[in-house]
PLY file of the C-alpha trace (Angstrom):
ply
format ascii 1.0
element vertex 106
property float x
property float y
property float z
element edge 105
property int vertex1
property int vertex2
end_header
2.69 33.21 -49.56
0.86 30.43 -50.77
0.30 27.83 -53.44
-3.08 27.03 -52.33
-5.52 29.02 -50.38
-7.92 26.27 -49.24
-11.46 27.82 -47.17
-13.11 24.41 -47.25
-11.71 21.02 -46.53
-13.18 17.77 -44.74
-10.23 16.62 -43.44
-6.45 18.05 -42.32
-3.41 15.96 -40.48
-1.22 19.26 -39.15
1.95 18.99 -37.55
2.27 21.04 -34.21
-1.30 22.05 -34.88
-0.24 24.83 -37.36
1.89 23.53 -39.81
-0.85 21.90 -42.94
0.65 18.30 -43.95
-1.96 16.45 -45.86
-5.67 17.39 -46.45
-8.88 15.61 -48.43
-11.24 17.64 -50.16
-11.44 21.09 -52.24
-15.06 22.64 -51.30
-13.42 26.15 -51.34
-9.71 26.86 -52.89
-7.91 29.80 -54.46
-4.73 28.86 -56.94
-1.40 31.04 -56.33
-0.90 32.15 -60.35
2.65 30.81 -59.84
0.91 27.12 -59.08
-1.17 27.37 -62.48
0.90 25.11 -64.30
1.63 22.44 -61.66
-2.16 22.35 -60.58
-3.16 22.15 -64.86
-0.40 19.53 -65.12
-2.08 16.69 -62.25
-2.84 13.90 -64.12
-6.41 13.54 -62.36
-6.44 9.28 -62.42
-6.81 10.10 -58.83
-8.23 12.38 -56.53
-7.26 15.79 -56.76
-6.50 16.58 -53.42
-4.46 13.02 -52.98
-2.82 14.11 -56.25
-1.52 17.06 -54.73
0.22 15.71 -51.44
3.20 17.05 -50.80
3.05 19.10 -54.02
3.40 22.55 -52.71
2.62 25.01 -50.14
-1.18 24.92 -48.60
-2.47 27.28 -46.59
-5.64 26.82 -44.53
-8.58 29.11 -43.74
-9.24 28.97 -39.79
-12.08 29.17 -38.95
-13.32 27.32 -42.34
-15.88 29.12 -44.16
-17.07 26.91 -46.50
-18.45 23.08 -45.80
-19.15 19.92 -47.86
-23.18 19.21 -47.18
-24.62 15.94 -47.32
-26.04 14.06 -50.45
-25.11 13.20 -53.88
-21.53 13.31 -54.74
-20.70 13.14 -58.35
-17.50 11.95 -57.82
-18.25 8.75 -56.05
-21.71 8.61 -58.13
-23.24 7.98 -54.73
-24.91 9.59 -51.58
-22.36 10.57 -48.81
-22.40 12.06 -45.37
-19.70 14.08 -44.21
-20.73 14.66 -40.24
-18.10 12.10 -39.29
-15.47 15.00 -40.57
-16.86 17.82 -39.40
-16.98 17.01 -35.50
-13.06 17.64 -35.58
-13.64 21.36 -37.55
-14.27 24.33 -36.61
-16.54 26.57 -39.39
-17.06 30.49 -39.15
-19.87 31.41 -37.75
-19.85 35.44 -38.12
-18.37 36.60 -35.41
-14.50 36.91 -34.63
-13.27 36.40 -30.76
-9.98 37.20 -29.71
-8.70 33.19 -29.31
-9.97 32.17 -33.02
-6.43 31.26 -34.57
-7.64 32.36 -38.26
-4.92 30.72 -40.20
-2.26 27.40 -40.70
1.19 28.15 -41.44
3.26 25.42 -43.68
0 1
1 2
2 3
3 4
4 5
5 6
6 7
7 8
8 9
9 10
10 11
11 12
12 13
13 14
14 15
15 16
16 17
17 18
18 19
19 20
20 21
21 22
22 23
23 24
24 25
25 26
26 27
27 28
28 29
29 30
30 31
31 32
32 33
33 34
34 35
35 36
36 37
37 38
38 39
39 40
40 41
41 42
42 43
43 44
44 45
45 46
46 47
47 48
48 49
49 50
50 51
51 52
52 53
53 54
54 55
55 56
56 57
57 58
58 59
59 60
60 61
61 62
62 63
63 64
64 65
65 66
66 67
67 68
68 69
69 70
70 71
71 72
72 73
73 74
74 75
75 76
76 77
77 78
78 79
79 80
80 81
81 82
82 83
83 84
84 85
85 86
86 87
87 88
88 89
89 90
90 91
91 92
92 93
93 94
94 95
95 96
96 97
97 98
98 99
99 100
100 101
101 102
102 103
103 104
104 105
């Protein structure tokens, strides 16, 4: 069970390498219907994904499948490059192997 399937992040912090503790960005997420009303009711005066530390039960996609590109980012109404956060991720690249741990716990 989840609260938040999340295929795309930039950044994780994961305790005992399994267990998802904190995370920064939302490039690919599915909502649990039983979260609807907790994610509608963040505020949004900041981030979303800061917003919603420690705010329920996230699971991670691993391999990711999804990545943040370089460029313009709306949100910080500037350009951005995200290579420094994607050296320490590891992204799908269509083919499953036998020691690819495909998802966290929490």
């Amino acid at each position: 069970m989840y609260d938040i399937y999340l295929g795309g992040i930039l950044w994780r912090d994961t305790k005992d390498h399994e267990i998802l503790v904190d995370f920064c960005g939302l490039t690919l997420y599915m909502i649990h219907e039983q979260f609807y009303d907790k994610f509608l009711s963040l505020t949004g005066d900041i981030d979303i994904d800061r917003e919603l530390a420690g705010k329920g039960d996230y699971k991670l996609c691993w391999p990711l499948v999804a990545t943040q590109h370089n460029g313009f980012s709306d949100n910080r109404k500037s350009d951005l490059n995200f290579d420094r956060y994607k050296k320490s991720m590891f992204y799908y690249n269509g083919e499953i192997t036998d020691s690819q741990n495909f998802s966290f716990r929490s």
